[in-house]
C-alpha positions in Angstrom: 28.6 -1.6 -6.5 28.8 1.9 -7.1 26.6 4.3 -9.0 27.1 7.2 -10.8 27.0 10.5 -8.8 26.1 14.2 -10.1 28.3 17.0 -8.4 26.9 17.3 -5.1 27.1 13.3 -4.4 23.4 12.5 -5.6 23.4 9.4 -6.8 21.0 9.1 -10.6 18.0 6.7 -11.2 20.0 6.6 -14.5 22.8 5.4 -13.5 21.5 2.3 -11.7 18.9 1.9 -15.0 21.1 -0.4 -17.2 22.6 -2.7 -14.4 18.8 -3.6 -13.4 17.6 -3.9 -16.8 20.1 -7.4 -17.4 20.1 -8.6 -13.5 17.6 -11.0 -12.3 16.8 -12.9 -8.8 18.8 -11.8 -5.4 21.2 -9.8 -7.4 18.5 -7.2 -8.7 17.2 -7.2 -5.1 20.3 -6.9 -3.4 21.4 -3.6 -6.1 17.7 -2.4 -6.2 17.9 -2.4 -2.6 21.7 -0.7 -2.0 20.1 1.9 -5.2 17.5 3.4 -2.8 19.8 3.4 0.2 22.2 5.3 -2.2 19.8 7.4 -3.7 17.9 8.4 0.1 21.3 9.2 1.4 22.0 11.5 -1.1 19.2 13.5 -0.8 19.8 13.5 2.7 23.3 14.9 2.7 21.8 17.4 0.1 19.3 18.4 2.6 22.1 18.5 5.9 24.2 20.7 3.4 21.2 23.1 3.2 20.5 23.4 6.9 24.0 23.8 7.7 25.4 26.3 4.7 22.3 27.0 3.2 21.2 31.0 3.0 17.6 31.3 1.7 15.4 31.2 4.6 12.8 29.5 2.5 14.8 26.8 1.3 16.2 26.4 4.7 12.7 26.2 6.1 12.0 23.5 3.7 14.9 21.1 4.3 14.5 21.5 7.7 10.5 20.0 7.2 11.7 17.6 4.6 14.9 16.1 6.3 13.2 14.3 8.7 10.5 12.4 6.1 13.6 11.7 3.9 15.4 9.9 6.8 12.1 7.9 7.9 12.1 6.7 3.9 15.4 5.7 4.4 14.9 3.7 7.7 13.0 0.5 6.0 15.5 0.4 3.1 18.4 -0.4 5.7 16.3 -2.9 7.9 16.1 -4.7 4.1 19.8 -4.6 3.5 20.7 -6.0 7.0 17.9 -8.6 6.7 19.1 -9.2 3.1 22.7 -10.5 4.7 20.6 -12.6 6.8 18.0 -14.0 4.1 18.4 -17.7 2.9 19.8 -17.8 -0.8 17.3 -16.8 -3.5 14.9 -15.6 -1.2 13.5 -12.3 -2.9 12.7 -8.8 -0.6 10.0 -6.8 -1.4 10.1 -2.5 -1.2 8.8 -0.8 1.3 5.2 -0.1 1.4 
């Protein structure tokens, strides 16, 4: 599935909104899950595109602090998608903590 994405590749909270509102069971696991992987990586390539072209010191201070903690936020929605592939059917994954 893909999700609507602004400009710079970010994908929207409101774009994955109405498929989660009418899906139930594995599949709203399965595209709540591939939502936040989407969403993380976006901000991540927002941040990389910051360090590398960015030209406010400030701002390129501040991705370079907040890359880092947006990758580790990342990390435990991919161990869910792999163990998702894995997971008996109907078996429901629970978000990070």
């Amino acid at each position: 599935m893909t999700h609507a994405q602004n400009a710079d590749g970010a994908v929207g909270a409101s774009a994955l909104s109405p498929v989660l509102t009418v899906e139930r069971g594995a599949a709203f696991d399965h595209d709540y899950v591939d939502g936040q992987i989407e969403y993380q990586q976006g901000n991540a390539a927002l941040f990389a595109n910051e360090i590398r072209k960015g030209r406010h010191p400030d701002l390129n201070a501040f991705a370079n602090q907040s890359l880092p903690k947006i990758e580790d936020r990342l990390q435990p929605w991919l161990s869910m998608s792999s163990a998702s592939t894995a997971a008996p059917s109907g078996e429901q994954l629970a978000g990070p903590g």
